[in-house]
N, C-alpha and C positions, 0 to 999 in steps of 0.2 A: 611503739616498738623500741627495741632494745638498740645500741649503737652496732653492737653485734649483729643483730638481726639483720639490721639497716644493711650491715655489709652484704647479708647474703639475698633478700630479697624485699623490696621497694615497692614491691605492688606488679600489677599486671598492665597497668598502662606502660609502664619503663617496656615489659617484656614485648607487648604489643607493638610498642614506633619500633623497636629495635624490629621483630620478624617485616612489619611493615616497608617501614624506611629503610632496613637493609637491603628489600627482597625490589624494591623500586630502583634504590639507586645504584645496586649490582646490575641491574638489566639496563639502565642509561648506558653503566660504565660501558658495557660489554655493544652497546651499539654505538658509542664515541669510537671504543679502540678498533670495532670494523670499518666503523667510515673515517678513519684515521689511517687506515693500512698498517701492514708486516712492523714497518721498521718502527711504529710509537712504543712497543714495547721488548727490540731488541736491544741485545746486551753489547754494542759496539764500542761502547765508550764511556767514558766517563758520565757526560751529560744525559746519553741513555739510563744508565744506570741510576741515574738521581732522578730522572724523571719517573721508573720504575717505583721506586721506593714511595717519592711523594703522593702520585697516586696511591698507593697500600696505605700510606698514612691520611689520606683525605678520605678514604674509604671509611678508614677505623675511625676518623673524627666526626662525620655525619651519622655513622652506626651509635656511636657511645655518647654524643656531647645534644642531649637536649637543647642547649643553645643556635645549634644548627640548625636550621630548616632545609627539608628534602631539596627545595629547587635554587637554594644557595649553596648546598654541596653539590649539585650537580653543576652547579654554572662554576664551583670550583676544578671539577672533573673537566669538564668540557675544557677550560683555562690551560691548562696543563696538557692537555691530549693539544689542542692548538699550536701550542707555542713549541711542542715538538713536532707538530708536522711541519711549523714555520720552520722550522731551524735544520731539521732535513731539509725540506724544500732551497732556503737560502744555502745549504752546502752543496747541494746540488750543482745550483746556476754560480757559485764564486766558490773558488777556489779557497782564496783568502780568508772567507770564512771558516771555509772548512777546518782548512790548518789549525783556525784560532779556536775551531768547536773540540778539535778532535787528534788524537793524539795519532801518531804515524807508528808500523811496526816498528821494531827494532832488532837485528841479527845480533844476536850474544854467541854465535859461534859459526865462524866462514871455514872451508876448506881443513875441518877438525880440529884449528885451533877458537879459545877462546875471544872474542873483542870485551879484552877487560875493559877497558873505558867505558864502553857500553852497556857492559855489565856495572859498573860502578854510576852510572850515570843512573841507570834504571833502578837500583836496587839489587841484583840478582846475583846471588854471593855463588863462588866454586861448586859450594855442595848443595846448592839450587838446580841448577845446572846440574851439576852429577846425578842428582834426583830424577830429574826432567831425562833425561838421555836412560837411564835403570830402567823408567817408567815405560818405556818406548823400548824396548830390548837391544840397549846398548851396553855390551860388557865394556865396553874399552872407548876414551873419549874418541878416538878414528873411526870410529863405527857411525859415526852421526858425521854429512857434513856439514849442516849447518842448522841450527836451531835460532828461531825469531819468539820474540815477543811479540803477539798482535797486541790491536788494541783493543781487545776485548780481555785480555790478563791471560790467554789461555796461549799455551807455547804449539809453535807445529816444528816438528822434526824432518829434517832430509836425511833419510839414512843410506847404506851404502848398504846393498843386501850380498849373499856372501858371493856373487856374482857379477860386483860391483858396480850395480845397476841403482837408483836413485829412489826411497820412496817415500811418501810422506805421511806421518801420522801428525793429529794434533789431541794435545792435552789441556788440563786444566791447570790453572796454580798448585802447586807443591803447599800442602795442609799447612805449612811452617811459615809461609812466604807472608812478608809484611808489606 
């Protein structure tokens, strides 16, 4: 075959591990991440979210990479589903881990004014913020009284409804937000 060719089809064994070995080590995946529980693959934090991703990439490495074998990509899968239930588990019982795992909210706005420091600290410029408060149906910075950054990047709002009563929405990052 052609170089061209090559690119688009290699024969039917490539097609076959892949239907194969994908169709195996998606159904490991999917019985790791249940006897793993809820939180191996929420979005809380930082190390969540790396842990999310590597998995997707160890997934696509054992699907695409002939040099894997099915039960060394699964023992990579299971590796990984592990060491995030260890790392939950140890935040659990220690605090101090936890801190060191895991970032704490942050209030970018108390009693409708700004905490620029905080803002500056985090990243979260004026019209981040102005965004985040529009999003949440805030004409006017006093409309919100306080907006936090969790640790998951997504903002919750206290608003003041026009009966000056308290409520809370939460949002995601502002499309712009680095």
């Amino acid at each position: 075959m052609t170089p061209i060719a090559d690119m688009i089809f290699q024969g039917w064994t490539g097609i076959l591990r892949v239907l194969l070995v994908g169709t195996l080590a998606y159904a490991g995946l999917l019985v790791f991440l249940r006897a793993s529980g809820k939180r191996t693959l929420s979005k809380l934090n930082a190390f969540d979210l790396v842990v999310t991703v590597a998995l997707g990439s160890t997934l696509s490495s054992i699907l695409l990479s002939n040099s894997i074998a099915l039960l060394e990509g699964l023992a990579a899968l299971l590796l990984l589903v592990a060491l995030q239930w260890l790392v939950a588990r140890l935040s659990v019982a220690s605090p101090a881990f936890a801190r060191a795992v895991r970032s704490e909210p942050s209030i970018l706005m108390r009693g409708g004014e700004p905490c620029r420091r905080t803002m500056r600290a985090e990243r979260v410029t004026e019209a981040e913020l102005a965004q985040v408060l529009r999003a949440n149906g805030a004409t006017q910075p006093d409309d919100a009284d306080t907006v936090i950054l969790e640790s998951d990047g997504s903002f919750s709002v206290i608003a003041r409804d026009s009966f000056g009563a308290m409520r809370t929405t939460r949002v995601g990052l502002p499309e712009d937000a680095t």
